[in-house]
ZAMARGU-4260 file (C-alpha; in steps of 0.2 Angstrom, whole numbers, plus 5000, padded with zeros to 4 digits):
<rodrens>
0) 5011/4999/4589 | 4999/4994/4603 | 4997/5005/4620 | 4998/4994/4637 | 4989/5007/4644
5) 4970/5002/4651 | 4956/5013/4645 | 4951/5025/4658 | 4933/5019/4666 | 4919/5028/4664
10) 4912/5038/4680 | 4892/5031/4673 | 4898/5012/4673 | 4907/5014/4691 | 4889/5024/4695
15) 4881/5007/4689 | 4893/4995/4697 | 4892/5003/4714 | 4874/5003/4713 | 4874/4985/4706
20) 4884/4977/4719 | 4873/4989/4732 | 4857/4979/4725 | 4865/4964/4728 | 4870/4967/4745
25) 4854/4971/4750 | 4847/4954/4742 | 4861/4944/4753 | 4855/4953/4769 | 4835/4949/4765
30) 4839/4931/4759 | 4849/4927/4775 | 4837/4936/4788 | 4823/4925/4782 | 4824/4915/4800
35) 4829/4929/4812 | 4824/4920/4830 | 4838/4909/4838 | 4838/4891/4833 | 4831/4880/4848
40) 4845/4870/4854 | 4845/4856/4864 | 4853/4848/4881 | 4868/4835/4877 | 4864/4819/4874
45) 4881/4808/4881 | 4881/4792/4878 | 4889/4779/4889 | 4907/4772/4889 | 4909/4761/4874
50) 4926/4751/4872 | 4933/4746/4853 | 4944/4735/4851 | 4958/4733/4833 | 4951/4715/4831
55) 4933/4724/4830 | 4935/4741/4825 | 4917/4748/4820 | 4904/4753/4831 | 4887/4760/4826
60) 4874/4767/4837 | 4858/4775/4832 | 4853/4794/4837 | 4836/4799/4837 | 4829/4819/4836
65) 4816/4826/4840 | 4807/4843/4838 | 4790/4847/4845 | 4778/4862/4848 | 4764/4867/4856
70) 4758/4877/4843 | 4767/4869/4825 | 4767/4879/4811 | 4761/4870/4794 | 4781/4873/4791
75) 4797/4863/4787 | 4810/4862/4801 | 4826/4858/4800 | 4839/4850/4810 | 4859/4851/4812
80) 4867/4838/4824 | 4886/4838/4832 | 4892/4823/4838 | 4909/4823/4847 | 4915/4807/4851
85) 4931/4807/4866 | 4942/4793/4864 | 4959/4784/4874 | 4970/4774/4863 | 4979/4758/4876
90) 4989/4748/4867 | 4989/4729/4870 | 5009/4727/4872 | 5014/4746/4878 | 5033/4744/4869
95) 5022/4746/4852 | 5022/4765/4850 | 5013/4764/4834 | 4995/4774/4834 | 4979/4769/4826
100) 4968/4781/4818 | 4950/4785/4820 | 4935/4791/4812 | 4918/4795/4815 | 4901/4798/4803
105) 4886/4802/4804 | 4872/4795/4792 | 4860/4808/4784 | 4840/4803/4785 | 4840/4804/4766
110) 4846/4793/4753 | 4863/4802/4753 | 4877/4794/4760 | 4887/4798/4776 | 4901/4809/4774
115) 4916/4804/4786 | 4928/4816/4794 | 4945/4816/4792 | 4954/4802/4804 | 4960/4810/4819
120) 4979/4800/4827 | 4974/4792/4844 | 4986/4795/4858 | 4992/4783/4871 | 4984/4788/4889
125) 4977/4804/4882 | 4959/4811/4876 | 4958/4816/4857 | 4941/4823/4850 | 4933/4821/4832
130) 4918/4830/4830 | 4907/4828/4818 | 4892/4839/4809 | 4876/4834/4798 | 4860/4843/4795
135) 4847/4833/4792 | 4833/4832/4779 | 4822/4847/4778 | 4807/4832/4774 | 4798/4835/4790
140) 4782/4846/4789 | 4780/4850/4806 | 4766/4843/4817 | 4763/4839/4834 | 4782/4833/4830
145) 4794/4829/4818 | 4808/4816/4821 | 4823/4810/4812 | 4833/4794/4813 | 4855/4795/4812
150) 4869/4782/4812 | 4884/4786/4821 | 4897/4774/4818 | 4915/4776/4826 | 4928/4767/4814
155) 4947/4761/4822 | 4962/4757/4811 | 4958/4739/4809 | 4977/4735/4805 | 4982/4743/4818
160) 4994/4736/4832 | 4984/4727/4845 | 4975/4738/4860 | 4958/4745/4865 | 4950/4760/4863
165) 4939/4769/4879 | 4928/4782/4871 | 4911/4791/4873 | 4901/4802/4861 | 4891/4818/4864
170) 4878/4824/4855 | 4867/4841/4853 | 4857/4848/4841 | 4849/4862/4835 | 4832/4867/4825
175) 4824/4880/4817 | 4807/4880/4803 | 4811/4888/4789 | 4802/4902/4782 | 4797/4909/4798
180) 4802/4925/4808 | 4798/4919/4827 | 4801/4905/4838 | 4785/4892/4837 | 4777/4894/4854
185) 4782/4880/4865 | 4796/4873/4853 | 4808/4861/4859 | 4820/4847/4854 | 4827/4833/4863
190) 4842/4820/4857 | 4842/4803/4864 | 4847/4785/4858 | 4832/4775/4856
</rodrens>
């Protein structure tokens, strides 16, 4: 007949599994203080008021980002951009009560394809918000400057009921080079639509 009962465990291999997992918390702590300085972030870039309409339902708008320093390091830097685009649903016929959906994306500067966010349910006289995050390719060896081109593009149920959509989109990012442990003297980074 078989026991159910567990083997008692060793007081040596709870001694090495502390001390194991002890190691490896150590190695988290080193590998994710590597960049200790606060990443650069820049002022908000808002765009202007844009209207969409259900008979033309994309838009797309281009976002440039810039990071410069007085003194650059022979370093990689590395970007993350938020977009959050506000939007107004106004239906053509106001008895329709049916709501479109919406969705924004923003395209990577890489060959990888832009990853949408979930749609948000616009609302009739109200503001909704998506937000959307990319980072950006670490390609940029930085310079005088490094820059990255984005797509946003803002997509409207096309089959929706007739109306408009009133939205605008504001955009920040932040930097940082990897592998360093201060700040670059002078570092900055701007967003803006060229």
């Amino acid at each position: 007949m078989f026991s159910t009962r567990e083997a008692p465990q060793s007081p040596r291999l709870r001694h090495w599994a502390s001390r194991l997992l002890l190691l490896f918390a150590c190695a988290s702590v080193v590998a994710t203080s590597r960049n200790s300085f606060e990443d650069i972030v820049s002022e908000p870039h808002t765009s202007a008021p844009l209207t969409l309409t259900t008979e033309a339902p994309n838009l797309t708008r281009s976002i440039t980002v810039k990071v410069t320093a007085s003194e650059p390091p022979s370093k990689k830097a590395q970007v993350e951009l938020t977009v959050q685009v506000k939007a107004r649903w106004t239906p053509a016929d106001p008895s329709r009560t049916a709501l479109p959906w919406m969705r924004v994306s923003l395209s990577k500067a890489s060959p990888d394809p832009a990853v949408p966010t979930q749609p948000v349910v616009l609302k009739t006289g109200e503001d909704v918000v998506a937000r959307t995050v990319v980072i950006l390719d670490e390609t940029c060896e930085m310079g005088a400057s490094c820059k990255w081109a984005t797509n946003l593009t803002v997509q409207v149920q096309p089959d929706a009921t007739p109306g408009t959509v009133e939205l605008e989109w504001k955009a920040s990012a932040r930097a940082k080079v990897i592998g360093l442990s201060d700040t670059p003297r002078g570092m900055g980074i701007t967003v803006s639509e060229p």
